[in-house]
Steps between C-alpha positions, in 0.01 A plus 500: 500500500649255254710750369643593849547131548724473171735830572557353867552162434704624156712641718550237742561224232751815344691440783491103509590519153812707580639265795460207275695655168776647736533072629513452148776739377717440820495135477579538090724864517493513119449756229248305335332381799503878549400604199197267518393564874499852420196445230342279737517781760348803219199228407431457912506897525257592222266192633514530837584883543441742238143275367329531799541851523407530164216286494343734764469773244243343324357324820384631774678857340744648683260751681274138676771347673450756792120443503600093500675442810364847698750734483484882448585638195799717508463876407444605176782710447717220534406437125744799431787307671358184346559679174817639526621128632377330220675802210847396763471142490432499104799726443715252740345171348559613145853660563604159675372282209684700277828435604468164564383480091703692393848445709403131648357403200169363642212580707344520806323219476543160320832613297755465722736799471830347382737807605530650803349846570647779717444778394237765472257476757683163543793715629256659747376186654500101413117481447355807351225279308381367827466876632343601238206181539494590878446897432238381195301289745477751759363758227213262411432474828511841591296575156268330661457603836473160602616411864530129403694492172740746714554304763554180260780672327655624817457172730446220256618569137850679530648347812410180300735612171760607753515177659518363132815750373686440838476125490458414171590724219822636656587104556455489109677808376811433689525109338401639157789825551712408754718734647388784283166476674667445816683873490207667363280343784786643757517821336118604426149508685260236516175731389554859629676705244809694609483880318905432447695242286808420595775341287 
């Protein structure tokens, strides 16, 4: 139950966390202030966020946490949508990191990328990395057939990043890129992909 304690509460303080570095960066609008909330913000999401989850790999396993707090498994041909979620989410996560190496010229996560990306799936919608954790998530706990980890990624986990790229990260890219980041945000969807690009 420890574990359950640490992805609930992780996501609770995830939240805290992102109130208190969007005071931060609106009291001191900067590009460095920016720059440094930003790495503040990728440390609180692999601590509070993406460890927990992780950590119940090893314990319980991802097939106990059902057993834990008396929930039904779900099916067991969900593992074949579990499956094909996590192969999506892989291709989405790695495609996504990608361009921010290679055109930004950093990384997802403690580089800060120092040009502005739109394009590829960037031109399809502002936060195709995000999608691409959301879809992975879902896979494992599809994979699974767990009921809890499920329901934690649905209720708990992504409305929790959400709430951190609406009121914090889009706060930061638009002091860091100004009114570049301003048209793309007008111009292109938050996280579902449109099958068109328009000039």
């Amino acid at each position: 139950m420890l574990i359950i304690g640490l992805q609930l509460g992780g996501a609770a303080l995830f939240v805290a966390g992102t109130l208190a570095l969007r005071r931060w960066l609106l009291h001191n609008p900067t590009p460095r202030t920016a720059a440094r909330s930003g790495l503040l913000s990728h440390f609180m999401f692999h601590l509070l966020l993406f460890g927990p989850l992780l950590l119940g790999i090893v314990n319980p396993g991802l097939r106990q946490f059902d057993a834990l707090v008396h929930l039904p498994s779900l099916p067991a041909m969900s593992r074949v949508a579990g499956m094909m979620l996590l192969g999506i989410g892989v291709a989405l996560i790695v495609l996504a990191s990608g361009l921010l190496g290679r055109i930004g010229k950093g990384a997802p996560s403690f580089l800060t990328p120092k040009e502005f990306v739109a394009c590829g799936l960037y031109a399809r919608c502002r936060n195709p990395l995000a999608l691409g954790w959301y879809v992975f998530c879902a896979g494992i706990a599809l994979w699974a057939s767990s009921t809890y980890l499920t329901l934690l990624c649905l209720l708990v986990l992504v409305p929790a990043h959400v709430f951190f790229l609406k009121r914090f990260e889009e706060v930061e890219l638009e002091i860091r890129f100004g009114a570049s980041y301003r048209d793309y945000k007008a111009r292109t969807p938050f996280l579902f992909p449109r099958l068109a690009v328009h000039p």
